[in-house]
C-alpha positions as CSV (number, residue, x, y, z in Angstrom):
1,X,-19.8,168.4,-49.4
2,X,-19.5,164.4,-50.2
3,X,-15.8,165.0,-49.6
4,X,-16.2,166.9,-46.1
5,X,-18.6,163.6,-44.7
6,X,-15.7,161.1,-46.9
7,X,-12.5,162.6,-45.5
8,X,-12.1,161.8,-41.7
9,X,-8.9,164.7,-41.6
10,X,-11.1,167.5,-43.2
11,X,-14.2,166.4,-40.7
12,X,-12.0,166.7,-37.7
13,X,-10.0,169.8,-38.5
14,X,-13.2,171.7,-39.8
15,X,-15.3,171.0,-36.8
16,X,-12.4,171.6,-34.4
17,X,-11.2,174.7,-36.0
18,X,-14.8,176.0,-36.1
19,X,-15.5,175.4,-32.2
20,X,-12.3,176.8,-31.7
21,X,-13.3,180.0,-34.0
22,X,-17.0,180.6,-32.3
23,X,-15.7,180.1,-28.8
24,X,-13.1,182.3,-29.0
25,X,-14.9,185.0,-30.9
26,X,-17.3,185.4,-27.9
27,X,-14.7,185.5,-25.2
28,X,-12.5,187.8,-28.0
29,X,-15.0,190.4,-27.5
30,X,-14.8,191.0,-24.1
31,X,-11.0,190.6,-24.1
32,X,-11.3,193.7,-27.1
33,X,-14.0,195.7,-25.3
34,X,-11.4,196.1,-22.4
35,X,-8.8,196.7,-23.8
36,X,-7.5,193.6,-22.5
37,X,-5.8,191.9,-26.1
38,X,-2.5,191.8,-24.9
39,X,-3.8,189.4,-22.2
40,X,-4.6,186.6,-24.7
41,X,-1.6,187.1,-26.2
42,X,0.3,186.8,-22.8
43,X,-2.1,183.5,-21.7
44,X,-1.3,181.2,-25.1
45,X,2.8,182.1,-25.0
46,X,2.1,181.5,-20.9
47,X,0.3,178.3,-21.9
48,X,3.4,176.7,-23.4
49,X,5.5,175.7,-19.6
50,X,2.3,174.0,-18.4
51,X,2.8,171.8,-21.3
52,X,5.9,170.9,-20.8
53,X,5.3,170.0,-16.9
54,X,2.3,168.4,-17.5
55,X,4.0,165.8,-19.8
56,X,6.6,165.6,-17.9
57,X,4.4,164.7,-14.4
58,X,2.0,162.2,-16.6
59,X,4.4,161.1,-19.8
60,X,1.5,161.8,-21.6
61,X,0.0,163.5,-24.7
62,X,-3.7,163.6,-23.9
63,X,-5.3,166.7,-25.3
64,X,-7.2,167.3,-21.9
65,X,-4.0,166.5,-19.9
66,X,-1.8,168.8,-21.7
67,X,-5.1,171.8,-21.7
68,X,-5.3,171.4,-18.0
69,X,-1.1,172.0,-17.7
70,X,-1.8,174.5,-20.0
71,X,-4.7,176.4,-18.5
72,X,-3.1,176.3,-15.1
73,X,-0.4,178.0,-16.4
74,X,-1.8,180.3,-18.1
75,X,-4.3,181.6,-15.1
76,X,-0.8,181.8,-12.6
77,X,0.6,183.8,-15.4
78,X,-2.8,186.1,-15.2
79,X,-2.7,185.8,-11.8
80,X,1.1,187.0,-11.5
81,X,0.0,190.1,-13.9
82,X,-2.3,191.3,-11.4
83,X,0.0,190.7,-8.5
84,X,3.0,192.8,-10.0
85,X,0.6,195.7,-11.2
86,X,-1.7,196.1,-7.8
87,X,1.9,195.0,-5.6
88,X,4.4,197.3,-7.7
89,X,4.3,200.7,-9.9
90,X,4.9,198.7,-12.7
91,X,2.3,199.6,-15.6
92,X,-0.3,196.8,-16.6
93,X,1.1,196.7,-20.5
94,X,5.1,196.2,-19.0
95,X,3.7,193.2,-16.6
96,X,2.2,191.7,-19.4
97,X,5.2,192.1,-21.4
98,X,7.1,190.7,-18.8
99,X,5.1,187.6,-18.0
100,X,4.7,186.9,-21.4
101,X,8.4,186.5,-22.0
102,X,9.6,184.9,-19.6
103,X,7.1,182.3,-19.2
104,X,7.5,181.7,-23.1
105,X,11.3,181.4,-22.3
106,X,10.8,178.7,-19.6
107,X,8.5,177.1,-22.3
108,X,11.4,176.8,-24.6
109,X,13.8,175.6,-22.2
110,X,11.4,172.3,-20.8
111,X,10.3,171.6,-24.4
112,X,14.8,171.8,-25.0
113,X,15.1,169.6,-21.9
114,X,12.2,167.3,-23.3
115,X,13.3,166.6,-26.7
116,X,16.5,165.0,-25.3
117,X,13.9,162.0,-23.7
118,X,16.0,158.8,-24.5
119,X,12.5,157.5,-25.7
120,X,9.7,159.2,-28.8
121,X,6.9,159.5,-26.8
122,X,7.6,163.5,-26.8
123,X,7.9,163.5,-30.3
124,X,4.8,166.3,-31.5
125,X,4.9,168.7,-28.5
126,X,6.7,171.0,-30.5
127,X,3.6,171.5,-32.8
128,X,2.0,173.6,-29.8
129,X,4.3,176.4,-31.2
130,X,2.4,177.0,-34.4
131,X,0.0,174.7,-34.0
132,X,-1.4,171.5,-36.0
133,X,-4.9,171.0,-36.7
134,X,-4.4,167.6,-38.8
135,X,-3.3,166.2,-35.5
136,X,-6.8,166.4,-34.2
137,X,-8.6,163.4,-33.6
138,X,-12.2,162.8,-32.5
139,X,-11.3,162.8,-29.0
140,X,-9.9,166.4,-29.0
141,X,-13.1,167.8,-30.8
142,X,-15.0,165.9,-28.0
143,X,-12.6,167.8,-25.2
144,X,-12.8,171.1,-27.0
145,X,-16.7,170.9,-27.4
146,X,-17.5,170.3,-23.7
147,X,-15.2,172.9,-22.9
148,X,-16.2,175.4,-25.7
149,X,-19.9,174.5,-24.5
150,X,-18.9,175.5,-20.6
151,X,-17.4,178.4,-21.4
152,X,-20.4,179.4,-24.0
153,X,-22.6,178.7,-21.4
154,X,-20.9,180.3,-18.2
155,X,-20.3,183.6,-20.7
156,X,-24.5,183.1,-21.1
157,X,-25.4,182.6,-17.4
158,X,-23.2,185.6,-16.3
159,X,-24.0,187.6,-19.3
160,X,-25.6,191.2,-17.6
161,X,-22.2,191.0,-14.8
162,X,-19.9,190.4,-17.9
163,X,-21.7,193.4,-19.5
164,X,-21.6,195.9,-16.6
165,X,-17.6,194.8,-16.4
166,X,-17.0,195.6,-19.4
167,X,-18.5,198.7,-20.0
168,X,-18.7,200.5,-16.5
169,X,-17.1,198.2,-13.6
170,X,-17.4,201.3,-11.2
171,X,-21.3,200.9,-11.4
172,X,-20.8,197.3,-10.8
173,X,-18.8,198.6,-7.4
174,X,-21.7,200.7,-6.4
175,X,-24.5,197.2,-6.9
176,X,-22.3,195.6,-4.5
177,X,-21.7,192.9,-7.0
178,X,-18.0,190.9,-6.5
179,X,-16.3,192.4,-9.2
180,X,-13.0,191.1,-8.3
181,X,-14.4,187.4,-8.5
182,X,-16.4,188.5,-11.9
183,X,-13.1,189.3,-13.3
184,X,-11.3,186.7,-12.3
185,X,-14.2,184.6,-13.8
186,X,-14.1,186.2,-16.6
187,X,-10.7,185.6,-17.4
188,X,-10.4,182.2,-16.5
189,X,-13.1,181.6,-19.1
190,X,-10.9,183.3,-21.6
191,X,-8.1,181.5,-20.6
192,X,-10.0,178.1,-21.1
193,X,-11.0,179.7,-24.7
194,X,-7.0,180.1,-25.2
195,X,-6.1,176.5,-24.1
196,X,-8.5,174.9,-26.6
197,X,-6.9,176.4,-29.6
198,X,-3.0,175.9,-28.6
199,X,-3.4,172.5,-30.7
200,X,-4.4,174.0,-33.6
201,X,-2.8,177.1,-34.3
202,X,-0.1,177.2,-31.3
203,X,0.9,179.2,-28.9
204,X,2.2,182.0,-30.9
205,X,-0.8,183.0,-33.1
206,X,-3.6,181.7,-30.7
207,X,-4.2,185.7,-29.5
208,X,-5.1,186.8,-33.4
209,X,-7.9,184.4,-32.9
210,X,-9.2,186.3,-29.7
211,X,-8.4,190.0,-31.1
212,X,-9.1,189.4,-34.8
213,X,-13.0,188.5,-35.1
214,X,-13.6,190.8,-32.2
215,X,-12.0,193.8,-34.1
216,X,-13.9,193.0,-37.5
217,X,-16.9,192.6,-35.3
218,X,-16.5,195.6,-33.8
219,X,-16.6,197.9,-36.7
220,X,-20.3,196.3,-37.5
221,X,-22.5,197.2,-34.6
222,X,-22.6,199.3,-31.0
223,X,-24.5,196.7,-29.9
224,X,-22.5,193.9,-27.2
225,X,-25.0,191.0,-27.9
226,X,-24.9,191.5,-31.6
227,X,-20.9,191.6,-31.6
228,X,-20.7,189.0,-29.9
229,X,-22.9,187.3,-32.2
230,X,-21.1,188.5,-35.1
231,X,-17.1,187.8,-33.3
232,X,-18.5,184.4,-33.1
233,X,-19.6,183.5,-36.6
234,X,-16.6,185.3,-38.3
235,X,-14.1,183.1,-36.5
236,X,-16.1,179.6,-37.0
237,X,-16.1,181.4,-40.3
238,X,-12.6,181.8,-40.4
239,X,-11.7,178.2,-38.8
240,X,-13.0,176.5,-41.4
241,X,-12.0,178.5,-44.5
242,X,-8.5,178.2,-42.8
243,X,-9.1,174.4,-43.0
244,X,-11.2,174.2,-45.9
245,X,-7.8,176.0,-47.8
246,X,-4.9,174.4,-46.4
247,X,-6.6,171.4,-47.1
248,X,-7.0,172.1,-51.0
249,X,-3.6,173.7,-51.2
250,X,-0.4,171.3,-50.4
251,X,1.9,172.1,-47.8
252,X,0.1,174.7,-46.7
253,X,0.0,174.9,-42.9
254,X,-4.0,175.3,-41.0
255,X,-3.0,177.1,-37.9
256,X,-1.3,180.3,-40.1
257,X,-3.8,180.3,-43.0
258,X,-6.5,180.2,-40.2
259,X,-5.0,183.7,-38.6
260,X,-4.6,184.9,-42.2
261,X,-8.3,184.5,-42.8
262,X,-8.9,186.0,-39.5
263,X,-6.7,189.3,-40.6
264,X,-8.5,189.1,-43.7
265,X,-11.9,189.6,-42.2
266,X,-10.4,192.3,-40.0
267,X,-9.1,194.2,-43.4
268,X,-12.6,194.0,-45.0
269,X,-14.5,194.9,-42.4
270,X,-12.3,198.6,-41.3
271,X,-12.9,198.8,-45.5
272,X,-16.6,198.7,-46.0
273,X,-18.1,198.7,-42.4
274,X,-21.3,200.5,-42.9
275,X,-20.9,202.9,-39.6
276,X,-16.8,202.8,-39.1
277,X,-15.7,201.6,-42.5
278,X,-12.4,203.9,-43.9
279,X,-14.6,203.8,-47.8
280,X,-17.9,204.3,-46.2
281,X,-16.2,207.4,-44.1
282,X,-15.0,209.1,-47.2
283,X,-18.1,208.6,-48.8
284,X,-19.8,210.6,-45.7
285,X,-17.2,213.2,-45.7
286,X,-17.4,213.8,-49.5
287,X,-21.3,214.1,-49.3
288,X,-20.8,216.2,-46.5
289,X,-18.3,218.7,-48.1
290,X,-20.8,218.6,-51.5
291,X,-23.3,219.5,-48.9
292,X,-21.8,222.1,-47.2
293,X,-20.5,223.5,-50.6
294,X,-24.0,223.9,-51.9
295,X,-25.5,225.6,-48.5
296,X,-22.6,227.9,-49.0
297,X,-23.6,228.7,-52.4
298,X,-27.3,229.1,-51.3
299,X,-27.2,231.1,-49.1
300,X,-24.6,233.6,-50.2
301,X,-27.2,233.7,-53.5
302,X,-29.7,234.6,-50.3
303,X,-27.6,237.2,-48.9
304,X,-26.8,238.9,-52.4
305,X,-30.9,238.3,-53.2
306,X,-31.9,240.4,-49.3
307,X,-29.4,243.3,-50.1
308,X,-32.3,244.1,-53.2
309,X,-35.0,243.5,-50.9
310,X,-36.2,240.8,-53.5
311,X,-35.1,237.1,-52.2
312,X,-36.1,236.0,-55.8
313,X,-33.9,238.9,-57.1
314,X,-31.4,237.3,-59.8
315,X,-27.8,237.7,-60.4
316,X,-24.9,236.5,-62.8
317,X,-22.8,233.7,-61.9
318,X,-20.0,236.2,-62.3
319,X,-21.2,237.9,-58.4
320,X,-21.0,234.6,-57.3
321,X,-17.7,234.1,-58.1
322,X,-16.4,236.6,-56.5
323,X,-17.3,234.6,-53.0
324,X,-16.4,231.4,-54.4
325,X,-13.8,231.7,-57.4
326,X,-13.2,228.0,-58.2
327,X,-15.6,228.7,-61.5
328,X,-15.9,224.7,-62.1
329,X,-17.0,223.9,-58.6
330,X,-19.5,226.8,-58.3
331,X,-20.9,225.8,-61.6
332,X,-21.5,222.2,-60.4
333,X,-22.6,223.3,-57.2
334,X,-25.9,225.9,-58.9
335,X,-26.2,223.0,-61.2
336,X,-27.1,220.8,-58.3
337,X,-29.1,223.1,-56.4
338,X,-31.1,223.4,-59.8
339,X,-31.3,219.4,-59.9
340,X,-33.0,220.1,-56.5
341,X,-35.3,222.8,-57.3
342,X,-33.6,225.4,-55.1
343,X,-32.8,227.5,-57.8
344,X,-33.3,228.5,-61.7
345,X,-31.3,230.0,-64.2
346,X,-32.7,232.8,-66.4
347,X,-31.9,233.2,-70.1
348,X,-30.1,236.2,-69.6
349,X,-27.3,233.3,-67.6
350,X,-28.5,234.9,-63.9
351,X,-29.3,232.5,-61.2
352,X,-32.0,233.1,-58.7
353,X,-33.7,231.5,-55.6
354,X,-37.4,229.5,-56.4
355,X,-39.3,229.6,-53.3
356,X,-38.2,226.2,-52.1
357,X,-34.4,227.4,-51.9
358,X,-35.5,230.1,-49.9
359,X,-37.6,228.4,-47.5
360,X,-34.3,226.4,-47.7
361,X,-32.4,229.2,-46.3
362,X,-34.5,230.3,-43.7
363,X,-34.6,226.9,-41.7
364,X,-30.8,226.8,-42.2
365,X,-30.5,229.9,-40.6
366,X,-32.7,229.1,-38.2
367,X,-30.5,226.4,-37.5
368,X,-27.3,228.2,-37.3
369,X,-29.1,230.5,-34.5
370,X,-30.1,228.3,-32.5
């Protein structure tokens, strides 16, 4: 802690790279939600020609000159997405492909045509590739606070129209609310969420910071406000444990180890997720085979029991496995139901139904009639 209030660097790229992580966790989960994750991905390689022109009009390196050349482009490159796919039969995920490729292209050939400047000054724009978060400075945490906080706050004002977007824009049609101007809205604040991060971890892996805490948020909770909640906490989360670990570790870049945390996050949540989790699902499915595997065994004791007109009527495990012939799995199965009270073995080795396993079976009939 004395070192993170000592260290000016590790201040600057900590509070930056958590902004950058909460801000676009929110935005992230709308982007998810709809299915829109290629988009972010299309916006920050978009991002990287309005860089270029921007220093090229203004000979300068400002952060919130280069954001603006770099938002602008990114919302034409939106905006030429939804031109070719409502103009054209070509398919929303080829348009995105598209734009995203040659706008990166045109990226690399200004940033070419820049670094043969007979003067330094564009020494550094490279960086927006990959990013570098050392090279943040007060005044970029300033820029990307008042624009994280607009964003944040624009996402809060317009939260029910975001919602009813995202989950049923039909609905929205039938309100009469301007759902073409909502989702242009929308994106723009997304693409604003993009621009903020190109410093620190570039152009190329800005869109795992939009998808990644969304999708381990995602596995947590049905609920929008809580994933929201959650997207934005795992990528502060991330941002600084990124920073926190290429700063203890030499030459170890922030941007990358920032998207590796984010991946990380991602992997550990589809693992242990209470509701979606891969282990927590196998544990489900294995109590639920165990179950089914003892009801089976219950009630064909039942069915043996009402052919004797006695439902306590008792009979050697030997019947049973004739039904069920895997003789260690029947034996754990009785041995569980006994556990449970359902039935009792005799000394003679015959097992029988108490009174509770045959209530037992009569609700799970009743259950299967129904």
């Amino acid at each position: 802690m004395e070192q993170f209030f000592d260290d000016y660097t590790l201040r600057t790229v900590t509070l930056g790279t958590a902004i950058l992580g909460a801000v676009s966790g929110a935005l992230g989960t709308f982007a998810v939600l709809r299915r829109q994750s290629l988009l972010g991905d299309a916006v920050s390689h978009a991002a990287l020609p309005g860089i270029g022109l921007a220093f090229i009009l203004t000979s300068s390196k400002a952060s919130l000159v280069l954001m603006v050349g770099a938002g602008l482009a990114g919302w034409l490159a939106t905006a030429v997405v939804l031109l070719v796919t409502t103009s054209t039969r070509v398919k929303y995920d080829s348009a995105l492909g598209l734009v995203l490729s040659v706008f990166f292209g045109a990226g690399l050939v200004l940033l070419t045509f820049i670094q043969k400047y007979p003067n330094a000054n564009q020494a550094g724009l490279d960086s927006f590739l990959f990013g570098q978060a050392a090279s943040l400075v007060v005044g970029d945490v300033i820029t990307m606070t008042v624009l994280g906080g607009i964003v944040l706050v624009a996402l809060l004002l317009f939260w029910k129209e975001f919602k009813l977007l995202a989950f049923d824009p039909e609905f929205a049609h039938s309100l009469v609310l301007p759902v073409r101007w909502l989702d242009i809205g929308l994106t723009t604040l997304l693409v604003v969420a993009i621009v903020i991060g190109l410093q620190t971890v570039g152009v190329v892996l800005m869109s795992a910071m939009i998808i990644a805490p969304a999708a381990a948020a995602r596995q947590w909770t049905d609920n929008l406000g809580v994933m929201a909640l959650i997207s934005m906490v795992t990528g502060a989360l991330c941002g600084v444990g990124g920073a926190l670990l290429s700063t203890s570790t030499s030459n170890l870049p922030t941007g990358p180890t920032i998207v590796v945390c984010a991946g990380g996050f991602v992997v550990v949540s589809m693992l242990i997720a209470p509701h979606r989790g891969i282990i927590w699902q196998q544990v489900r499915q294995t109590v639920q085979n165990r179950k089914l595997k003892s009801e089976a065994v219950l009630l064909d004791l039942f069915e043996l029991a009402r052919k004797h007109d006695d439902l306590g009527y008792p009979h050697m495990e030997t019947a049973l496995r004739v039904i069920h012939p895997k003789r260690g799995t029947l034996y754990r199965q009785l041995r569980r139901l006994e556990g449970r009270g359902l039935v009792k073995m005799y000394d003679s080795g015959a097992w029988a139904l108490t009174p509770d396993g045959i209530l037992v079976c009569k609700q799970l009939l009743d259950e299967r009639i129904r």
